[in-house]
C-alpha positions in Angstrom: 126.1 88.5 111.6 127.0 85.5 110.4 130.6 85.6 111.2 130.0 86.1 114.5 128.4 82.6 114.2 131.5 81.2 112.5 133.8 82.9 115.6 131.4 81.2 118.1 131.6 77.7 116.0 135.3 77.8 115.7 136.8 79.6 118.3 138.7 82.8 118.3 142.4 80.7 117.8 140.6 79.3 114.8 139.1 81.7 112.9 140.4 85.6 111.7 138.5 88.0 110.3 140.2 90.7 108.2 138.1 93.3 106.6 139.3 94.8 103.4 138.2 98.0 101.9 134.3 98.2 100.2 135.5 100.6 97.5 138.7 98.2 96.3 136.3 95.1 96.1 132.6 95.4 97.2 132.7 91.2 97.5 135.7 91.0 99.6 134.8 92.9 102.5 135.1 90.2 104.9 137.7 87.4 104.5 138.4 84.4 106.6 141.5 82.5 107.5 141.3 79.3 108.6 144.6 78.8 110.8 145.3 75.1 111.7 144.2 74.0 115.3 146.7 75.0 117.9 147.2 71.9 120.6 147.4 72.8 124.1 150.1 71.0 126.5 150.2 70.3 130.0 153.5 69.4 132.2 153.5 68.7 135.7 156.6 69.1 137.6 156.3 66.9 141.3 159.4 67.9 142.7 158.1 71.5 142.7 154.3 71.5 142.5 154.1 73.4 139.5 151.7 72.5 136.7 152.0 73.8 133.1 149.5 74.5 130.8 150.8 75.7 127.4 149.3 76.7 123.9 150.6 75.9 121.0 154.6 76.1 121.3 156.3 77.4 124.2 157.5 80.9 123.8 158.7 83.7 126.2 156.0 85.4 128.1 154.7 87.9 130.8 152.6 86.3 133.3 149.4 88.4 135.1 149.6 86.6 138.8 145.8 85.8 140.3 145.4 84.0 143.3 146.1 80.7 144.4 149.1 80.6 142.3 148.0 80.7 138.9 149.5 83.0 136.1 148.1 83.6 133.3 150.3 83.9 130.3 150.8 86.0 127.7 153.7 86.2 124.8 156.1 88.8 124.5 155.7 89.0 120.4 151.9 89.5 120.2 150.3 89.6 123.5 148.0 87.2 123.0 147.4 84.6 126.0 149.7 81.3 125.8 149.2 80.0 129.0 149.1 79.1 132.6 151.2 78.2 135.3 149.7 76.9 138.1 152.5 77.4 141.4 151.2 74.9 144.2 149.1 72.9 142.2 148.0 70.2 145.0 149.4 72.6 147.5 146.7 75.1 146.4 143.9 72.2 145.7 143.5 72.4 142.4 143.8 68.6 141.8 140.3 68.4 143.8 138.6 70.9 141.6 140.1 70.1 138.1 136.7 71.6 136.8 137.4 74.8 138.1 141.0 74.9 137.0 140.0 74.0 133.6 137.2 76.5 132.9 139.7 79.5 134.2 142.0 78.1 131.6 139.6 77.8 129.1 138.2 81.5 129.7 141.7 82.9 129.3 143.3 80.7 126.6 140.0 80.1 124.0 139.5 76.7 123.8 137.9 74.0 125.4 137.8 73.2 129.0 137.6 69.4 128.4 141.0 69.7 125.9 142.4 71.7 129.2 141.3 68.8 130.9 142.8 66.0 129.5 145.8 67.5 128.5 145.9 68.0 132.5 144.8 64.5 133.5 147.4 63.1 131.3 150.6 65.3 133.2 149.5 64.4 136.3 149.2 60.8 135.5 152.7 60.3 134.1 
């Protein structure tokens, strides 16, 4: 269907569906929201290896541990994902497969492995 088109387009963070009710109003049955574009973040912390990748603003989360240190986060409130912590990031060699580390980012938070990308080159360059 053509929403389906619009999700793929824009990205689950980007666009909601919300179905109303066919009898109330037969026009209105599917209505989008646009919801501004959420930024993602990265901090990298040398002294302990630890790389940050949030979405949005930080908030407290859960974390789902997978190997090679990373946890995938997810927020208390809604239990959507809103980001990853990567424990050991050179320890672990991420930093020689940033492509890698970026598309398992991209998978769990919805958006673009080349946003998750930069946003990591740029912590690890300050």
């Amino acid at each position: 269907m053509w929403w389906r088109l619009l999700h793929k387009l824009f990205g689950a963070n980007y666009v909601r569906i919300q179905y109303g009710s066919r009898r109330r109003d037969p026009m209105a049955f599917a209505r989008f929201h646009t919801a501004s574009p959420v930024g993602v973040t990265a901090d990298y912390d040398r002294k302990s290896d630890v790389l940050y990748v949030t979405l949005g603003k930080s908030r407290p989360a859960e974390s789902e541990s997978h190997p090679r240190g990373i946890l995938l986060r997810f927020g208390f409130d809604d239990g959507l994902p809103c980001g990853v912590t990567v424990i050991g990031y050179k320890h672990n060699e991420w930093s020689r497969n940033i492509v890698a580390l970026s598309k398992l980012m991209a998978d769990h938070l919805s958006v673009s492995p080349r946003k998750i990308s930069a946003a990591i080159k740029s912590a690890i360059e300050e």
